[in-house]
ZASE-395705 format. One record per residue: residue number from 0; x, y, z of N, C-alpha, C in turn. Coordinates in steps of 0.001 Angstrom, whole numbers. Example, Ala and Ser with C-alpha at 12.3 -4.5 7.8 and 13.67 -1.06 7.14 Angstrom:
# residues 2
<r pos="0" n_X="13190" n_Y="-5690" n_Z="7800" ca_X="12300" ca_Y="-4500" ca_Z="7800" c_X="13200" c_Y="-3300" c_Z="7800"/>
<r pos="1" n_X="12850" n_Y="-2250" n_Z="7080" ca_X="13670" ca_Y="-1060" ca_Z="7140" c_X="12900" c_Y="30" c_Z="7870"/>
***
This chain:
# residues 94
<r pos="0" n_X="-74133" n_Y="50778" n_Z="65118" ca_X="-73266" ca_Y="51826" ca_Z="64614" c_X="-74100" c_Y="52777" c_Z="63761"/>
<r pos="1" n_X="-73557" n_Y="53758" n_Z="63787" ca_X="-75009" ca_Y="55025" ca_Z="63614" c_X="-73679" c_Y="55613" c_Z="61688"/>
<r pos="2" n_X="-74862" n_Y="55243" n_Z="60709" ca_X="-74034" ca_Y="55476" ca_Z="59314" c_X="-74771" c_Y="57082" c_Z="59105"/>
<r pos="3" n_X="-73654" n_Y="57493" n_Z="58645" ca_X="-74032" ca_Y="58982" ca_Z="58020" c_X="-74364" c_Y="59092" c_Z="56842"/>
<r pos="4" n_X="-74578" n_Y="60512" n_Z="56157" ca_X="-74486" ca_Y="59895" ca_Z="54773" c_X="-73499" c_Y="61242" c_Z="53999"/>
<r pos="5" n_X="-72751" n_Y="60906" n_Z="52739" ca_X="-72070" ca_Y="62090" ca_Z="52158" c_X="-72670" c_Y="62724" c_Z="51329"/>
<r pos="6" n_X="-72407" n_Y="63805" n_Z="50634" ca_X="-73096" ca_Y="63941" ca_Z="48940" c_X="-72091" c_Y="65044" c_Z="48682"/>
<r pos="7" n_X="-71613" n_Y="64568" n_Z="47033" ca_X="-70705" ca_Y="65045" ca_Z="46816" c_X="-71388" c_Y="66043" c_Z="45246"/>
<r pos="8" n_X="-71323" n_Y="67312" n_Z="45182" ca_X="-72473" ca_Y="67992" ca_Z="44487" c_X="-71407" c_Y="68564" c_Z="43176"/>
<r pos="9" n_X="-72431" n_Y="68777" n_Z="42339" ca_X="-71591" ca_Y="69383" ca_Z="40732" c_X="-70448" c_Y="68486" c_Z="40256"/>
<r pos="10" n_X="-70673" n_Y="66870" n_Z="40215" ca_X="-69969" ca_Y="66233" ca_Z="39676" c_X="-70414" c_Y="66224" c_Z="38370"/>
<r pos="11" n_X="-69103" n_Y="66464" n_Z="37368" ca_X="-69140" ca_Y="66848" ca_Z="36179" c_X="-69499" c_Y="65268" c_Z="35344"/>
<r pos="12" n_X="-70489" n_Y="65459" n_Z="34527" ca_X="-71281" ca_Y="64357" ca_Z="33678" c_X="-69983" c_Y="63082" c_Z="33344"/>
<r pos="13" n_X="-68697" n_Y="63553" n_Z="32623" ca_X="-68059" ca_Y="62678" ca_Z="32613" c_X="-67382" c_Y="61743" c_Z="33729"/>
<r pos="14" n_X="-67441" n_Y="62100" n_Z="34568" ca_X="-66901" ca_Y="61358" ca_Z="35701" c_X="-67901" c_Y="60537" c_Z="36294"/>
<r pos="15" n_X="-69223" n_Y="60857" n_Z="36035" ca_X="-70922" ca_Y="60069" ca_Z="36648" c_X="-70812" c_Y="59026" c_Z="35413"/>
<r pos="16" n_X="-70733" n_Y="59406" n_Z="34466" ca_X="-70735" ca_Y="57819" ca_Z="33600" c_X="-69480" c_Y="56971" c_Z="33931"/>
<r pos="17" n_X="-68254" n_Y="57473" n_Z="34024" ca_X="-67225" ca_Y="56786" ca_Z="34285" c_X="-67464" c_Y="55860" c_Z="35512"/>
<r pos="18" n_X="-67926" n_Y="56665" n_Z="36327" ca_X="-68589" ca_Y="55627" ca_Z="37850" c_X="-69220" c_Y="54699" c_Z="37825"/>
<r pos="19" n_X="-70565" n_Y="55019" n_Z="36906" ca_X="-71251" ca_Y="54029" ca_Z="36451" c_X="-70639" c_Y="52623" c_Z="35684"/>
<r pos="20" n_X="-70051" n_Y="53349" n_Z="34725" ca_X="-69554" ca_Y="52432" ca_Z="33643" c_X="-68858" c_Y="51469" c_Z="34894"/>
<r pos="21" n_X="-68212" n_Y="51955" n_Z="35748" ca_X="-66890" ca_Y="51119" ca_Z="36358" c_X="-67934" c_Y="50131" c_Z="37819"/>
<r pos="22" n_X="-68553" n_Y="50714" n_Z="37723" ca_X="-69561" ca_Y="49753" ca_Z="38797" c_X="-70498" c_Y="48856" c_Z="38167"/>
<r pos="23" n_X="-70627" n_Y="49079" n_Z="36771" ca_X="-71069" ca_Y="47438" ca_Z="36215" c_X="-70064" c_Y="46605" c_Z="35375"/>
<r pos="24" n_X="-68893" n_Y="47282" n_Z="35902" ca_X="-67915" ca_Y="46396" ca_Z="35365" c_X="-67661" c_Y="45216" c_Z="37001"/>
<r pos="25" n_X="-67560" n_Y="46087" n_Z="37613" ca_X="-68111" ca_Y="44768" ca_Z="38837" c_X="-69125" c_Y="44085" c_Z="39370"/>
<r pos="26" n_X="-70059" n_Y="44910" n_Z="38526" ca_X="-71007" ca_Y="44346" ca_Z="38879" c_X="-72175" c_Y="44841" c_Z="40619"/>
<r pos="27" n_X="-71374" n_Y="45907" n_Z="40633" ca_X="-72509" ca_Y="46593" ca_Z="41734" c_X="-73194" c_Y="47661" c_Z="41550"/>
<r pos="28" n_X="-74180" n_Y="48553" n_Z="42054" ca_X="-74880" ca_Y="49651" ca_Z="41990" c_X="-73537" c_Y="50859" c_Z="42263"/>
<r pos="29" n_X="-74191" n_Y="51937" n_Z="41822" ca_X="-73207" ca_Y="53103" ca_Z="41751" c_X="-73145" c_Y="52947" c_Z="43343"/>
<r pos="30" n_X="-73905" n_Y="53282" n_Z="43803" ca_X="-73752" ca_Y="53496" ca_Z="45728" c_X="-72917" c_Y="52197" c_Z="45984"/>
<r pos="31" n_X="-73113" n_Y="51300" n_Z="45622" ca_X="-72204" ca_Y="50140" ca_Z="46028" c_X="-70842" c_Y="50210" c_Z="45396"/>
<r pos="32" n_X="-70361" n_Y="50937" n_Z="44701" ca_X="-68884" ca_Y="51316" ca_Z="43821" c_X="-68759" c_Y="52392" c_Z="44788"/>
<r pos="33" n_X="-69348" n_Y="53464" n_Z="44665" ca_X="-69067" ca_Y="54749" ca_Z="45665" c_X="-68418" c_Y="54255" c_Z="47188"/>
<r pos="34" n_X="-69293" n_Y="53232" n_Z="47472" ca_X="-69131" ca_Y="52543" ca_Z="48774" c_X="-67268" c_Y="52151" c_Z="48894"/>
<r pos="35" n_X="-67467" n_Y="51202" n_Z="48247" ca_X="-65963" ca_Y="50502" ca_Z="48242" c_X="-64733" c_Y="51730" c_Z="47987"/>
<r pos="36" n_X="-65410" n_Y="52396" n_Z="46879" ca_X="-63977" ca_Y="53595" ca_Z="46833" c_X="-63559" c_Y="54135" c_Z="47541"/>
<r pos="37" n_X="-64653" n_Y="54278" n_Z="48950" ca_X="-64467" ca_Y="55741" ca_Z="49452" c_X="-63931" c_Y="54080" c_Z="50803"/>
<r pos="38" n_X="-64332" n_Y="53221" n_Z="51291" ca_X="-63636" ca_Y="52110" ca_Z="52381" c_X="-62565" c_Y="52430" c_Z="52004"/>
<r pos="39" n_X="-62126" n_Y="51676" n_Z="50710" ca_X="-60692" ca_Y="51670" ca_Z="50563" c_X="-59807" c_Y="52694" c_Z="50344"/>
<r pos="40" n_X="-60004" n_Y="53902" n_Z="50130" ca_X="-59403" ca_Y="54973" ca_Z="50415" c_X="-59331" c_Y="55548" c_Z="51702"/>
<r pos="41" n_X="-60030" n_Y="55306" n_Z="52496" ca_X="-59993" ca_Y="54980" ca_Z="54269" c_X="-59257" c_Y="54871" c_Z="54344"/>
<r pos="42" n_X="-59287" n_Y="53105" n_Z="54008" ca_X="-58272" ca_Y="51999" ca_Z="54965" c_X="-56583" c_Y="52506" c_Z="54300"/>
<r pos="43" n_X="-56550" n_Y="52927" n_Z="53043" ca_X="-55117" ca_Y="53148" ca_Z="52489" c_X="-54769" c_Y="54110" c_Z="53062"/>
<r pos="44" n_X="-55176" n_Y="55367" n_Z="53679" ca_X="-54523" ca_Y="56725" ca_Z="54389" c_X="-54489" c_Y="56297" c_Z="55301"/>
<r pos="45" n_X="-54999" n_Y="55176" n_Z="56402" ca_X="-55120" ca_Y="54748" ca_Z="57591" c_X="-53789" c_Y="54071" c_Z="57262"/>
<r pos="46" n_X="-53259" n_Y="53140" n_Z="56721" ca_X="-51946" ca_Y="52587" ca_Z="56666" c_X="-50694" c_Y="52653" c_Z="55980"/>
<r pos="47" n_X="-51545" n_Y="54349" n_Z="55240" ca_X="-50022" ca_Y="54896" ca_Z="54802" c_X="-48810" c_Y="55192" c_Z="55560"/>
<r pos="48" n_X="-48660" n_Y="55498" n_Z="56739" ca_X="-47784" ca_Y="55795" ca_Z="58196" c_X="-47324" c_Y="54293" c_Z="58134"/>
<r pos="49" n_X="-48275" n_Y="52999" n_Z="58256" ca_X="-47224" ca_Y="52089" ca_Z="58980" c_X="-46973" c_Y="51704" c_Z="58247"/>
<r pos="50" n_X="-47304" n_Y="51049" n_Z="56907" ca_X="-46838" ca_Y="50106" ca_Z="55967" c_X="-46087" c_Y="50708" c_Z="54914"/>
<r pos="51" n_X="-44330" n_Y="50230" n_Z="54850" ca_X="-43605" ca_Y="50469" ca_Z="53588" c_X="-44517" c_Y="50431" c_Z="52052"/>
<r pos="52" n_X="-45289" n_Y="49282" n_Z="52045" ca_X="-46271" ca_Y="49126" ca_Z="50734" c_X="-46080" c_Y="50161" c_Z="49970"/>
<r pos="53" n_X="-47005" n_Y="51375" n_Z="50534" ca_X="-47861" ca_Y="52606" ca_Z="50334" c_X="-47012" c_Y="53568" c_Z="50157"/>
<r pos="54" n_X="-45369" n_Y="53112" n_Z="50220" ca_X="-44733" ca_Y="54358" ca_Z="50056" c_X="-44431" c_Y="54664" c_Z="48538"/>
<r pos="55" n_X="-44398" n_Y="55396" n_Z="47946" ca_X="-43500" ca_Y="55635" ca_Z="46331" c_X="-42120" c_Y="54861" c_Z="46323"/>
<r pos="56" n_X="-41461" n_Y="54274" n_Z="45178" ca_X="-40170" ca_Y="53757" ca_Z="45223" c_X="-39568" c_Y="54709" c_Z="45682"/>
<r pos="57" n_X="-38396" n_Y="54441" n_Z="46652" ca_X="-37197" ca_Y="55455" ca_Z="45930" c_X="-37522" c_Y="56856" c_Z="47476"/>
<r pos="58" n_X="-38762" n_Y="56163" n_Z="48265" ca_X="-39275" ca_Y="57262" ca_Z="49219" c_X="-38727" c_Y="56603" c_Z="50589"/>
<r pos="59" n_X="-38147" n_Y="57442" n_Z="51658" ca_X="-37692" ca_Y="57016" ca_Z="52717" c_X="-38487" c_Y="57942" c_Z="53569"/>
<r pos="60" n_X="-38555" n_Y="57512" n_Z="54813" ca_X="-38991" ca_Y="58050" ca_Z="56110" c_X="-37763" c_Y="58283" c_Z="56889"/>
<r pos="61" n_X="-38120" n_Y="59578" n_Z="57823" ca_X="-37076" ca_Y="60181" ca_Z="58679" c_X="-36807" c_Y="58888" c_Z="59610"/>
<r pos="62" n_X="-37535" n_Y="58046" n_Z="60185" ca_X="-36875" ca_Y="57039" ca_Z="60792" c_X="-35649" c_Y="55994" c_Z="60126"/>
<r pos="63" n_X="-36068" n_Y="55789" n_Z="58691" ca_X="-35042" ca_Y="55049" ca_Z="58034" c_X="-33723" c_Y="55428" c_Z="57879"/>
<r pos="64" n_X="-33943" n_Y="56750" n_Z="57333" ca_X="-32558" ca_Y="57572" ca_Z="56943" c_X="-31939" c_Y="57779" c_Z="58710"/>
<r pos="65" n_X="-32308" n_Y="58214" n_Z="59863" ca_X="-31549" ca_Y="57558" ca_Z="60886" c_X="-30977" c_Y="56253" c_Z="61118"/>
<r pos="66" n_X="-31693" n_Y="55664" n_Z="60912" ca_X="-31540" ca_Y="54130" ca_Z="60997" c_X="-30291" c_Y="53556" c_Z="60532"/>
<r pos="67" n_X="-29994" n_Y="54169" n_Z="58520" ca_X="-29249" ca_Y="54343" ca_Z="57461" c_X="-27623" c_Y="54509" c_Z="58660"/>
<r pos="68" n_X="-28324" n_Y="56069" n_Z="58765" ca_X="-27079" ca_Y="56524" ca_Z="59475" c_X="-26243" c_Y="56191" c_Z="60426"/>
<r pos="69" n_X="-26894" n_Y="55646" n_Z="61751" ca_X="-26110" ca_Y="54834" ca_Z="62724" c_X="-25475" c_Y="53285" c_Z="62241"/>
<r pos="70" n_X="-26389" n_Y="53160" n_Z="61219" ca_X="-25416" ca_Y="51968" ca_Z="60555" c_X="-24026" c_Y="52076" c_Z="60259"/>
<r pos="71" n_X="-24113" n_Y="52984" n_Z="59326" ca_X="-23014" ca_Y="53575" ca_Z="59105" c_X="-21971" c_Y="54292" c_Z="59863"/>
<r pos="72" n_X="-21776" n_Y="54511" n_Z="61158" ca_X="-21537" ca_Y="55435" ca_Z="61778" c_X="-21340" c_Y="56864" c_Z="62036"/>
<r pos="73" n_X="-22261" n_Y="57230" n_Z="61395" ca_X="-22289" ca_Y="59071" ca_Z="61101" c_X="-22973" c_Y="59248" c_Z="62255"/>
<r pos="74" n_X="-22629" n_Y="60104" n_Z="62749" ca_X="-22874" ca_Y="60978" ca_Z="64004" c_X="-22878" c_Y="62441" c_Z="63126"/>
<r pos="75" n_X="-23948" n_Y="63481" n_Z="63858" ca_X="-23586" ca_Y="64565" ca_Z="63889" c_X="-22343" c_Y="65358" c_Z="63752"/>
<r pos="76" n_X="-21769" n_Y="66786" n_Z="62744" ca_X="-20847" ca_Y="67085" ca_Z="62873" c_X="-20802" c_Y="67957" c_Z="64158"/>
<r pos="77" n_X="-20107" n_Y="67911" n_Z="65093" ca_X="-19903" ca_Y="68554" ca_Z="66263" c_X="-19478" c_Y="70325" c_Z="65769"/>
<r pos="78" n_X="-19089" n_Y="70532" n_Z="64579" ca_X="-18689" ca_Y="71843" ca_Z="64016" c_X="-20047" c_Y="72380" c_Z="63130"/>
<r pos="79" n_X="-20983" n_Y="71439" n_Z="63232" ca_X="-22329" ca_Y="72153" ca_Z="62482" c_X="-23162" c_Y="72450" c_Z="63341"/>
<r pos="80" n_X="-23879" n_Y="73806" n_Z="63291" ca_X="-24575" ca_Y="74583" ca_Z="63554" c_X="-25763" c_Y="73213" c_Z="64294"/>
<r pos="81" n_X="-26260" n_Y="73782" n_Z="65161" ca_X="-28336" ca_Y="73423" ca_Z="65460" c_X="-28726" c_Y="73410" c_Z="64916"/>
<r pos="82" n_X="-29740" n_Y="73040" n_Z="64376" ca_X="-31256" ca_Y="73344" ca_Z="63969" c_X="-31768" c_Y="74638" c_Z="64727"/>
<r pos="83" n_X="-31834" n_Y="74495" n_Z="65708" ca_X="-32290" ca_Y="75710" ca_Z="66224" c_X="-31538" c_Y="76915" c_Z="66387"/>
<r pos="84" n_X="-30128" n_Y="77135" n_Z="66269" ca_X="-29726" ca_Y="78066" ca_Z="65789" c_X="-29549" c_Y="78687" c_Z="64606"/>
<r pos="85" n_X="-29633" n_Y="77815" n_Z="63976" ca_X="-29814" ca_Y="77820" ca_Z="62417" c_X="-31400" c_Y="79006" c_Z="62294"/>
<r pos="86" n_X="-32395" n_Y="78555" n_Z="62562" ca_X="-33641" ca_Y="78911" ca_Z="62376" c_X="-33485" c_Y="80401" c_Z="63663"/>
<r pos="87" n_X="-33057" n_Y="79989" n_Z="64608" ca_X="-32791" ca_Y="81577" ca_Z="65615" c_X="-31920" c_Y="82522" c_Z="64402"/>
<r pos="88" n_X="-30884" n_Y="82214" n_Z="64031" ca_X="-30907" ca_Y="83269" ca_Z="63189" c_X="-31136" c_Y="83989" c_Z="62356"/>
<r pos="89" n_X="-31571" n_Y="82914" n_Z="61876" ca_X="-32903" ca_Y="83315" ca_Z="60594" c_X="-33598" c_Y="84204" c_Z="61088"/>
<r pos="90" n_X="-34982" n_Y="84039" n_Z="62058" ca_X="-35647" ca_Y="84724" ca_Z="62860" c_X="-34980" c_Y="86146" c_Z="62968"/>
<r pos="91" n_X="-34339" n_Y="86480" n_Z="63609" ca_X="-33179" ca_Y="87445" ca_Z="64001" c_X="-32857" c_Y="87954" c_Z="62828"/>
<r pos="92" n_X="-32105" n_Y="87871" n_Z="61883" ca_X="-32282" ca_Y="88287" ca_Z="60508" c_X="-33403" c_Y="89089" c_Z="60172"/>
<r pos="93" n_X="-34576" n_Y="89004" n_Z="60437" ca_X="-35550" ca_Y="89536" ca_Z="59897" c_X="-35938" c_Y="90800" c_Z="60631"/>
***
């Protein structure tokens, strides 16, 4: 596997000691803290989509709130507008 490399330029002095400081609090080299921060910030945007975990309390996805809804039996109001007419007239409006 072919590794690249990053460099991240005009990092302000306080944030280079903070790095430091926090990578011999584990006990690795700055590149080895840099390392892990930047994996695990990967892997967390990589499984923000599937895993509830990663969501904020209190945060729903458009699949749930459907989900919500057919539970309940709400259907669409048959007397409310499209979406897309809604937004056609908008358009049109202008």
């Amino acid at each position: 596997m072919f590794m690249r490399n990053l460099s991240i330029k005009k990092v302000p002095d306080t944030v280079v000691e903070k790095l430091h400081l926090r990578a011999a609090r584990h006990r690795r080299s700055l590149q080895g803290e840099l390392m892990e921060i930047v994996c695990r910030a990967a892997e967390a945007d990589q499984a923000w989509d599937t895993s509830p975990r990663y969501r904020s309390a209190g945060t729903r996805n458009i699949e749930d709130i459907a989900a919500e809804r057919r539970t309940h039996g709400d259907a669409p109001d048959a007397q409310s507008p499209c979406a897309v007419d809604i937004i056609r007239a908008d358009r049109d409006a202008r």
